[in-house]
N, C-alpha and C positions, 0 to 999 in steps of 0.2 A: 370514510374519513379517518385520516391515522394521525395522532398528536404526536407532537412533538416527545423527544426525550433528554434527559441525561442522565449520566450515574447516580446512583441512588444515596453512595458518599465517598470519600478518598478513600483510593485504596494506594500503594506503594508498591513497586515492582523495580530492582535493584541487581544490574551484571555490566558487563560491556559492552562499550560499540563494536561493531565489526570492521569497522573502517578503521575506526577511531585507534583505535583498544585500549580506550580511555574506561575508566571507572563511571557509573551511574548511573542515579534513581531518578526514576519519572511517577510522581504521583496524579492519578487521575482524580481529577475536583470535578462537582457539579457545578456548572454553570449556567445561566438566564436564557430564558427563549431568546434566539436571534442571535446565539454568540456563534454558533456554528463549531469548530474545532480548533481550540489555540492553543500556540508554544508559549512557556513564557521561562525563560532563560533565569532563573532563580540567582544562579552561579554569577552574574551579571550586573553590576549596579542599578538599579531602577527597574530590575525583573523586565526587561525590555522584551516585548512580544511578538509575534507572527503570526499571523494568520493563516488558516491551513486552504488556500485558493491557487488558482493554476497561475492568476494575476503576481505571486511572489515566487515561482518558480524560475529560480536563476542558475541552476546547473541541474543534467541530468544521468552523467557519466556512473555508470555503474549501481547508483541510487539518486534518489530523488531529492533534492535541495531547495529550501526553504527561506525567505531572507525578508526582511524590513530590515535597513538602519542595520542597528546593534543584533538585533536579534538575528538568528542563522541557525538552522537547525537539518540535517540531511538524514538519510537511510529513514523517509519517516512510511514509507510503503504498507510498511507490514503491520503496523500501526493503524495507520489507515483504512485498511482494507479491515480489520478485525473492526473499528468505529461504524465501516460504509453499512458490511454485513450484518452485524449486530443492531443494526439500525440504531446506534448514538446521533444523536441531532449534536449535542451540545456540551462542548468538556474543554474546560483547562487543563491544559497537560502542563505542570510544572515540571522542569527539566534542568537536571546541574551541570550539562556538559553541550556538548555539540550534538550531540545522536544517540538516538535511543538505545537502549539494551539488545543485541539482536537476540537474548534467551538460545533457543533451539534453530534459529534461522528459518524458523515458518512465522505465521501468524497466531497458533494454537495459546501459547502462553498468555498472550496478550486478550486471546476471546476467557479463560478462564479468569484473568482479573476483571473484566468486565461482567463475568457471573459473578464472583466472588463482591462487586458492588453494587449489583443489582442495577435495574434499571428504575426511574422513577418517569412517571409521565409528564408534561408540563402544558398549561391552559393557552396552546396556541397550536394550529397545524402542522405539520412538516408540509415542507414546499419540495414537489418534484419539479424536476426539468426533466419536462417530455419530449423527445426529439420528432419535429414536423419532417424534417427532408435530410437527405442521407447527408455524413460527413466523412469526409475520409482525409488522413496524411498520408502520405507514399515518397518512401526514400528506397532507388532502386528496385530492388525485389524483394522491401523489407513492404509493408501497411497496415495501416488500424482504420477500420471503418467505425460509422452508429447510425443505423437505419431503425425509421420507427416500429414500436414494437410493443405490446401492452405488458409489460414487466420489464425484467431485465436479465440478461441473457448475456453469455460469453462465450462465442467460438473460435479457438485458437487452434492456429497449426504453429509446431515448433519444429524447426528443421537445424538438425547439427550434425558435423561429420563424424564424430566419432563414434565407433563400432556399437557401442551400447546403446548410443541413444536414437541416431538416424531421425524419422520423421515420423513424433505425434501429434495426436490431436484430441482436443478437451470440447466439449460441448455440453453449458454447464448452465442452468438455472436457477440466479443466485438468490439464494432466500437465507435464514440464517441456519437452520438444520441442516439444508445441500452443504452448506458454507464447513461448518463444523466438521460436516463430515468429511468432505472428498476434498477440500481445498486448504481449508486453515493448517491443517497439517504436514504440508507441504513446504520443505524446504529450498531454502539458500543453494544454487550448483556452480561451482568451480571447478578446478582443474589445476594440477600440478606445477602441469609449465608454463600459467601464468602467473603463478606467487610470488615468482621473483620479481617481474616488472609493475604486477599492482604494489607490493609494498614498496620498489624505485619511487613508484608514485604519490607513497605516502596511503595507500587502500589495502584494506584484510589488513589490517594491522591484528585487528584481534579476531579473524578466522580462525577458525582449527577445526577437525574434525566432529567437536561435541556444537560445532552450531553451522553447519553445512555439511551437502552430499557433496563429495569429493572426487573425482576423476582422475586417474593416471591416463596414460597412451590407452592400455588397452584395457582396463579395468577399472570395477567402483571401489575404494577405498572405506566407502560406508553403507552400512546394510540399509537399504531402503524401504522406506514406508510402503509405498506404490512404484508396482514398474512405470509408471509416467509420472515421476513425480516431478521430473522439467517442467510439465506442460503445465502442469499443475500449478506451479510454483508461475510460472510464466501469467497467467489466469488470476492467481491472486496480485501480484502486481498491476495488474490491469485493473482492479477492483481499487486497488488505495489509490494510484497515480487519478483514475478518472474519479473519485471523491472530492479530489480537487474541483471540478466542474460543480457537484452538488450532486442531489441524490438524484441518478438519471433514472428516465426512463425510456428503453431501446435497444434494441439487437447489436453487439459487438461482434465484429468479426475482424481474426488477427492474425498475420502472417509475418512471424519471426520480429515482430514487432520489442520495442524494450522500452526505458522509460522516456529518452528523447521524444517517442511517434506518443506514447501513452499522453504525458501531458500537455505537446502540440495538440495535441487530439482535443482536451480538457480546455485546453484556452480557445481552438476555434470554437466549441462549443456554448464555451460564453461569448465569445465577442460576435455569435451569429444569432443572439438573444431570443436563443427558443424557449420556448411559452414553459412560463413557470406556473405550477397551478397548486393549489392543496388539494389532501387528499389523493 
């Protein structure tokens, strides 16, 4: 049987969005058994909040978006996924802008503020959802499966045209040391000659080199952590987008998948009300 958590106390973590490339601090607060993971827009009159569930999931182009009302919060992925791994039950995330800091464009900065606050335990269980029968989304030749499975597990293929990267694959057993090691430190990947039309789009506003792997035609622009660091990167997205579901338990498997199919994936998971249990 495994209790619940939350941080142990606030800590502050302070850069820009990536989108956004807006200025801002997100402090992570202890919060009560059963609050699960919440935004709450400081910046905003009434500190108006969200809830971090695949049921408030209203945009998923490029990053994953977040919304009640007033509150709206997007790029919360990597965030996510450092909370899922690090097994956070329970945290107030105060927030002064739209989107989180993206730091280094992994998940790695955000697992060391959550050492840096320790964890505290709290006098109620953590609730899994354990997947009884397989789920799958499929658009095209894109899908994300979760077949049951006694932990939880991530195999990804990532398939892309360009000379460097072509077609890997991650097969990963997520625990928080696997996490630390092989996954949280995996970055954010773009490309050249899509810069111009994401920031037409008002996106990568605040990209640059020191918080993303970067791609020209036929070369990397940034020295890489891991020669698969897509997939990688591809694998931790899949770890914050399904957080939104709750803490699963089930084999994932993912082909060329991104965060549309990820938190499709997350809400058939709830609305097919498989067996949530403690421990």
């Amino acid at each position: 049987m495994q209790h619940q958590t939350t941080v142990g106390r606030a800590v502050t973590y302070t850069g820009i969005g990536l989108h956004s490339g807006r200025d801002v601090t997100i402090t992570l607060n202890p919060a009560p058994i059963d609050t699960g993971i919440i935004f709450a827009r400081v910046d905003l009159p009434g500190a108006p909040q969200v809830a971090a569930t695949a049921g408030n999931v209203t945009a998923a182009m490029r990053a994953t978006t977040l919304e009640t009302g007033l509150a709206k919060v997007f790029t919360v992925e990597h965030l996510l996924a450092a909370f899922a791994a690090m097994q956070v039950d329970n945290c107030r995330v105060a927030i002064d802008s739209v989107e989180p800091p993206v730091a280094d464009g992994s998940s790695l900065p955000f697992v060391e503020l959550i050492r840096q606050a320790g964890l505290a335990s709290q006098p109620a269980l953590r609730k899994f959802i354990r997947v009884n029968t397989a789920q799958l989304v499929r658009h095209e030749d894109r899908f994300i499966a979760i077949l049951p499975y006694d932990g939880f597990r991530i195999s990804f293929t990532s398939v892309n045209p360009h000379p460097l990267l072509g077609v890997q694959f991650g097969d990963y057993e997520i625990h928080p040391d696997a996490f630390i090691r092989d996954i949280a430190p995996a970055r954010t990947i773009g490309f050249m000659h899509e810069v111009e039309a994401l920031k037409a789009q008002g996106l990568a506003l605040g990209g640059s080199l020191e918080n993303a792997v970067v791609y020209d035609d036929k070369t990397v622009l940034t020295p890489l952590r891991f020669a698969d660091e897509l997939v990688r990167h591809k694998i931790l997205d899949v770890i914050g987008d399904l957080a939104l579901a709750g803490c699963l338990r089930g084999h994932v498997v993912a082909v060329k998948s991104g965060h549309a199919l990820n938190t499709a994936l997350a809400q058939k998971i709830l609305a097919s009300q498989q067996a949530t249990v403690n421990g």
